[in-house]
N, C-alpha and C positions, 0 to 999 in steps of 0.2 A: 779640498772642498769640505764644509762643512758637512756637519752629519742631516740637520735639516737641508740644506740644501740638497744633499744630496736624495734625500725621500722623493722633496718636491717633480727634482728634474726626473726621476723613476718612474712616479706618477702620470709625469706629461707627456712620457714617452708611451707608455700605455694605455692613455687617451688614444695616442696619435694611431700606433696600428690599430685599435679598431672600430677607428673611421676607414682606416685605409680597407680593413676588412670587409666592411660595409659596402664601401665602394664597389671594390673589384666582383663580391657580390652581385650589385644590382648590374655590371657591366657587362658579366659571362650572360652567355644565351642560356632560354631556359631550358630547365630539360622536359618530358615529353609530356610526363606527367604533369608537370607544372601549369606548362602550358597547356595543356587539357581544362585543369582547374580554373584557370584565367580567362578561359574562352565562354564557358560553361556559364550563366546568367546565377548569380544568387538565388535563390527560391526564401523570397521573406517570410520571417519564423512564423508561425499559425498560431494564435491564441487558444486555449482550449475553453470555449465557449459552454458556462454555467448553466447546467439543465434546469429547464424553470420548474420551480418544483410546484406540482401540481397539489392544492391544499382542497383536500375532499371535506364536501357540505359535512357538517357537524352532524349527526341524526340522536334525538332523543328520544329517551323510553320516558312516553308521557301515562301514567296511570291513571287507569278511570277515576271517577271520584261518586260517589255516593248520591245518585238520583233524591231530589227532595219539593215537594209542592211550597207556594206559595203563592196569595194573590198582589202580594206588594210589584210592582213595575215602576217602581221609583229610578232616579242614576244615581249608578254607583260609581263613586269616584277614587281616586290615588291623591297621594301627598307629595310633590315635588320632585321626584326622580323617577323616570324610568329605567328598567333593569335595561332592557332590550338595544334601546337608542344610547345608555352609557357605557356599554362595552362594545358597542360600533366601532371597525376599522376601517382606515388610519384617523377616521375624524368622530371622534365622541360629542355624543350632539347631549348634553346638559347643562343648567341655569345657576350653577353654584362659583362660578369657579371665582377664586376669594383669593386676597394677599395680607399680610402682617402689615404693620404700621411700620418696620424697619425699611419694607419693601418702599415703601412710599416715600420712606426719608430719602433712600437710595434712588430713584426711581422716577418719582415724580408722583402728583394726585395724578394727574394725565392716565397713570398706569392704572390703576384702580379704577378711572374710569371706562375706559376701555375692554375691562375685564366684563363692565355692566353693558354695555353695547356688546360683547359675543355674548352674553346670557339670555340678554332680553332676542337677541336674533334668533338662536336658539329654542327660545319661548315658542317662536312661531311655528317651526319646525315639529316642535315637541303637539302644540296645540292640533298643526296639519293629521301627525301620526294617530293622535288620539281618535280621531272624526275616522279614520280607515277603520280605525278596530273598533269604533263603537262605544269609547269612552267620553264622556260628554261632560265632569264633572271633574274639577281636579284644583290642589291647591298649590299655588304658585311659590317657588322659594324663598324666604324672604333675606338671601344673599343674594339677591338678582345683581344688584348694583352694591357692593363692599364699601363699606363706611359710610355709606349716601346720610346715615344719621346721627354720625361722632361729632361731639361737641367742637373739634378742632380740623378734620376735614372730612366733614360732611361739605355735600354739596347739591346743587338742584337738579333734580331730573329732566330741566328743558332742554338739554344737550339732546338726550333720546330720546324727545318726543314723537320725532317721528314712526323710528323702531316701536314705540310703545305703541304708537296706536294702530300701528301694522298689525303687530301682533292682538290687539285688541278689537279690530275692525276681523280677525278673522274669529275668534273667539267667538264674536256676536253674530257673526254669518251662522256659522253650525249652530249655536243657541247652547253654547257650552258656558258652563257656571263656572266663574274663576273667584277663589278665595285666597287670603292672607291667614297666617296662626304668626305674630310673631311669639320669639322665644322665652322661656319664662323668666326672664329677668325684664321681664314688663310687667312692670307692677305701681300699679297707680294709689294703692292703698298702704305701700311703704313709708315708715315713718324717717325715713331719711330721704334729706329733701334732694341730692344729687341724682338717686336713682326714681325718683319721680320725674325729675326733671329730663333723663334720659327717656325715661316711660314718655311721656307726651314727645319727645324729638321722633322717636322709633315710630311711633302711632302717625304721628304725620306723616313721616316716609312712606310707610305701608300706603296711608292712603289718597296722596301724592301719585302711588305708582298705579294705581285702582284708577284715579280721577283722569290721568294721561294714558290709560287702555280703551278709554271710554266704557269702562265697565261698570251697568248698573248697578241699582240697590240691593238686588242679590246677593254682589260680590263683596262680601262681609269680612271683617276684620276679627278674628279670633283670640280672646286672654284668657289666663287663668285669673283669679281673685289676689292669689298668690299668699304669702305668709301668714299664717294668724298675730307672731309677735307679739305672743303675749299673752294679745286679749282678744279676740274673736270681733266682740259686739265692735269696739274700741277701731280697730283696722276696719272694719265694715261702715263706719262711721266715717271712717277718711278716706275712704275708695269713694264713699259717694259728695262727699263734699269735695272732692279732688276731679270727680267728675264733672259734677255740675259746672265749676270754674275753671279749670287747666283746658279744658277739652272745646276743641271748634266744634258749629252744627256741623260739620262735613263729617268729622272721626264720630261723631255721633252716631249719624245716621245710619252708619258701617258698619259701627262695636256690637260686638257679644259675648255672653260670658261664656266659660265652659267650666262645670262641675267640674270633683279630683276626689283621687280615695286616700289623700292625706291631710287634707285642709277643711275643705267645704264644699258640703256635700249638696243635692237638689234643695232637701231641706231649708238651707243655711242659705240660698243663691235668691230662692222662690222671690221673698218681702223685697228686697232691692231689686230682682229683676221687673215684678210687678208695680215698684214703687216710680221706678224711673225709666219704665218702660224698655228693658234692655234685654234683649234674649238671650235665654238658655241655649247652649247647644249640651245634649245630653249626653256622655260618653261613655257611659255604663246601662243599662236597662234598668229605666227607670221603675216605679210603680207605675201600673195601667190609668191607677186614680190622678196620677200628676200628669199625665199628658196632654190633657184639653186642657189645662192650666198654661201650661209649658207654651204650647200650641199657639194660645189668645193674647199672648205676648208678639209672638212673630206676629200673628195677624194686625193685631194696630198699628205696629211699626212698617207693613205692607212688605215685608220678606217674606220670600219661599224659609218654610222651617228646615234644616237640616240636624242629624245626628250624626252620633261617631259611631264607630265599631270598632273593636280590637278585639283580640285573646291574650293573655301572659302567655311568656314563652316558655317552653317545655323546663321545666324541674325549679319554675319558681314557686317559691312560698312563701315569704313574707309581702307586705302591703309595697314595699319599697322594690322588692324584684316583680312582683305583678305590672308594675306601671310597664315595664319593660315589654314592648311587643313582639308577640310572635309571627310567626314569617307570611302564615294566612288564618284565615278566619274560615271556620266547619260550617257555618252555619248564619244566616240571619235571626236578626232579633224577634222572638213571640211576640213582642211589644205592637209590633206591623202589622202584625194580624188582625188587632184591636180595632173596633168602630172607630172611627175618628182618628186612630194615633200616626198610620200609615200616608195620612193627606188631609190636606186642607182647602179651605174654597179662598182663593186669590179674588173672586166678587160672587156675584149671586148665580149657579148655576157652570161656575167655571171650577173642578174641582182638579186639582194635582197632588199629585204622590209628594210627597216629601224628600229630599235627599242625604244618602248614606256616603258617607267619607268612611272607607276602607282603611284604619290604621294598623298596618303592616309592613314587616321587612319587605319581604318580595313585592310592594310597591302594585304595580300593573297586572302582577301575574296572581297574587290575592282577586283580585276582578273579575279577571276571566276564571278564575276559577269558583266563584259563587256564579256566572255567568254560565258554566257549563253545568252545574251540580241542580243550579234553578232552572235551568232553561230562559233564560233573561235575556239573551242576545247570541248570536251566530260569532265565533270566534275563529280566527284564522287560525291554521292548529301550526305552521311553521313559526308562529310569534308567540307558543308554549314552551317553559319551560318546567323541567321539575322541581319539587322543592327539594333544596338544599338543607336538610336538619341540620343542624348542629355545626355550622362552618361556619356561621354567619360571624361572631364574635366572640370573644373569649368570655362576656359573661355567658352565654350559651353553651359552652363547653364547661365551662366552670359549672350552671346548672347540671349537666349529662354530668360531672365527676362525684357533682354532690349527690345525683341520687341515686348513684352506683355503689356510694361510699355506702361499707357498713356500719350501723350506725355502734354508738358506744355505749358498754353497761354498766 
């Protein structure tokens, strides 16, 4: 016999005893113990069940803040996000959320629309929270809807009209003031005709999304003047002839400028904004003398006036780090205190405060905190939080390193 053969038939005999083994196995009686264990019911394995783990309320060390008089009772307002309702868990309730244009290639406009339908939903929610705590003024993102004004897919807001005017039907219940700023590359006085051309697309969106909230004349549309390029008089020259013709009565009606501590200043704004009736909003503290000036503008255009506030954030110093805001404001402006500069009469006998847009990091919690320092309104103390120095962003810590550095001889 071969030698394979022979392996083979080895093999098969050693299959075969132990089958056979197997067998005689299963055939013998068990034995005692065995058969104990055979009798005896399985008991199925126990899972060990994950202790919930119990997450204790947050508690903050909220610090007094500096008692101060005032007769202003004006609203004071936030700028598009709240701290409180964007760190919400599992569901973050804010009006930004935004995609790339690759996203869109991949994805569909579909997707991008839908991103403005959870914003503008949102909106509402946001608007509800505000009416609990007492904030009654506040300016709306203007990423509500992502691309609504790109030259190649932008698209019309009557998808969400509904949404919008939910959210603008409650808006108008509380008698809360809803504004637009868009971003500074709206500039209607650029001497390149592309980005003019985008300036008038944006302006209409803005007010587009104003027109489908059912949001009154109030509800104002905010620019800078933007670049001097150049020549000053020359771009002032073509902001307003760009005005007069680019621009519908609708964005008209809306627009107003807002001074800059790089550009153009109350000064430089005044003659065009009295020329062609377009108001100032003032963002710095103005002179006392320019106010009723300032003022008599909103008045014929039949707008409530508003200002800005901000403070530069900690360890800035140049004109270009000042722009830079810090996290809350110490203080209201002297300016308010002035006859006249604090409110204006809307008709004969009807006078109203004027209102302050709060430009700060900390958003809501800048509010409540002139809110608690003035005595301006009742604040729920569990929707307090502290201020966060120095975490906010790395030009802020870059400020704290610069003014820590020692300087050189």
């Amino acid at each position: 016999m071969a030698p394979q053969t022979r392996r083979l038939t080895s093999l098969a005999a050693m299959q075969t005893r132990r089958i056979s083994q197997r067998s005689e196995r299963s055939e013998s009686p068990l034995t005692e113990l065995e058969s104990e264990d055979q009798q005896q019911p399985q008991s199925p394995s126990r899972k060990r069940r994950r202790k919930t783990k119990v997450v204790e309320p947050v508690v903050y060390d909220i610090p007094p803040v500096e008692s101060r008089t005032t007769t202003y009772r004006g609203r004071l307002g936030y700028a598009c996000l709240n701290t409180i309702l964007r760190s919400s868990k599992p569901d973050p309730i804010f009006c930004s959320r935004t995609c790339r244009i690759d996203t869109i290639h991949k994805r569909g406009l579909d997707f991008a629309k839908d991103l403005g339908l959870r914003n503008v939903k949102d909106l509402a929610k946001l608007i509800q929270w505000n009416e609990e705590n007492g904030v009654r003024f506040m300016r709306i993102s203007s990423e509500l809807f992502p691309f609504a004004s790109h030259d190649k897919y932008g698209y019309d807001l009557d998808y969400a009209a509904a949404e919008l005017k939910t959210a603008g039907n409650l808006a108008n219940l509380y008698g809360h003031r809803m504004t637009l700023h868009p971003g500074q590359f709206t500039q209607i006085g650029s001497p390149k005709q592309n980005v003019v051309d985008a300036s008038v697309r944006e302006l209409h969106y803005h007010c587009s999304l104003l027109n489908y909230m059912g949001i009154g004349r109030d509800g104002v549309i905010i620019i800078h003047t933007g670049g001097v390029y150049g020549n000053k008089d020359v771009t002032l020259a073509r902001f307003k002839e760009n005005y007069r013709t680019l621009l519908s009565d609708d964005i008209k009606a809306r627009l107003v400028i807002e001074n800059d501590e790089m550009c153009y200043n109350i000064d430089d704004l005044l003659p065009i904004s009295e020329e062609l009736g377009l108001p100032i909003v003032p963002s710095s503290e103005p002179l006392k003398s320019l106010i009723p000036r300032i003022n008599e503008v909103w008045h014929r255009k039949g707008i409530k006036p508003k200002q800005h506030l901000s403070s530069p954030r900690p360890g800035a110093s140049t004109v270009v780090e000042k722009r830079a805001h810090a996290r809350r404001c110490d203080a209201l402006p002297t300016e308010l205190e002035a006859e006249g500069a604090g409110w204006w009469w809307r008709a004969p006998g009807e006078r109203e405060w004027v209102d302050l847009m709060i430009e700060a990091k900390d958003k809501e919690q800048a509010v409540f905190q002139l809110y608690r320092a003035y005595d301006l309104a009742p604040v729920i103390w569990e929707n307090l939080r502290p201020e966060q120095a120095d975490l906010a962003s790395s030009k802020d810590r870059s400020a704290v390193r610069r003014s820590k550095r020692p300087r050189s001889r």
